[in-house]
C-alpha positions, 0 to 999 in steps of 0.5 A, spaced: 536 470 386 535 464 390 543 466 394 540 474 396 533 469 400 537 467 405 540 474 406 535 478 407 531 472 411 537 473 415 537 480 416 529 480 417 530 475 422 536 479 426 533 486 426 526 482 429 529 480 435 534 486 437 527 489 436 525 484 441 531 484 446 531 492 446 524 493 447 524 487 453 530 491 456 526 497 455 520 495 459 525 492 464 529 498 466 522 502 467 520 497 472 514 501 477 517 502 482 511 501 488 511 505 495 512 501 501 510 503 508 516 506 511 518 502 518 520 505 524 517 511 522 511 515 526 505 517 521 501 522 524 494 526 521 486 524 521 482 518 523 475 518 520 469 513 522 461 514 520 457 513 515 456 517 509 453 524 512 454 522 519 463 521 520 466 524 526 473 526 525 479 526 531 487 526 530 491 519 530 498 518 530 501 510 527 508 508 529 511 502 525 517 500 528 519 493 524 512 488 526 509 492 531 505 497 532 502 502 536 496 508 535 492 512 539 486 508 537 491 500 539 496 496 539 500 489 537 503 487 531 502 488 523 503 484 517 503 487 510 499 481 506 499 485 499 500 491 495 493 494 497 492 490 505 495 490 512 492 486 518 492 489 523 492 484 530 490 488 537 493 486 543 489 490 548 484 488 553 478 493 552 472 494 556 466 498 555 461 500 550 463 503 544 465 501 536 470 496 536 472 498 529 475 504 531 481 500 534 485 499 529 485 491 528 482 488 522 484 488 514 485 495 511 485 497 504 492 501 504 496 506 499 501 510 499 502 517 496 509 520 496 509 521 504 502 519 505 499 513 509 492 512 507 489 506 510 481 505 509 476 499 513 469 498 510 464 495 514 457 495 510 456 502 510 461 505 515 467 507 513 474 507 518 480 511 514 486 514 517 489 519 514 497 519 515 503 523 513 510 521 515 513 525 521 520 527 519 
């Protein structure tokens, strides 16, 4: 009786770790596959700044193409922090009196929606969100 202990400790053993490796090569083949900023591509769509009850909407269009960047609302140069933040840092000179946080410059929150490029600033209660899809 004690020769068959082994065994079956040894067979228990053995089907516990084929159990671990396949379910560590299992999790490693489903990898989430993260979406990411297409460069070189132009994203066109919505801008849309204000507080809640009181936005204004006009059209916008972002062109990426490797670290820069140009937009109806600045331009300069862009780095993707992480996987939720962009920064974008504007080059131009402005003048006169208007709200400077419709230019895009500044840390956005972004996400990516199969051909959709949303990137969203809040600053107390404001909000300054583009609302983008790739052009093809």
């Amino acid at each position: 009786m004690q020769a068959s202990l082994p065994v079956k400790t040894n067979n228990i053993l053995m089907k516990t770790l084929f159990t671990l490796v396949l379910m560590v090569t299992i999790f490693a083949g489903c990898k989430n596959r993260e979406d990411t900023i297409v460069l070189n591509s132009t994203y066109s769509g919505e801008f849309i700044s204000g507080t809640p009850g009181s936005t204004e909407t006009s059209a916008s269009q972002v062109t990426f193409n490797q670290n820069k960047y140009t937009s109806t609302k600045g331009s300069g140069t862009y780095q993707i922090k992480t996987q939720q933040i962009i920064s974008f840092n504007d080059e131009n000179f402005w003048t006169a009196n208007f709200d400077w946080n419709t230019i895009l410059k500044g840390d956005y929150a972004y996400e990516i929606k199969g051909d959709s490029l949303i990137m969203t600033k809040k600053i107390e209660a404001a909000i300054y969100q583009y609302r983008l899809k790739l052009q093809k």
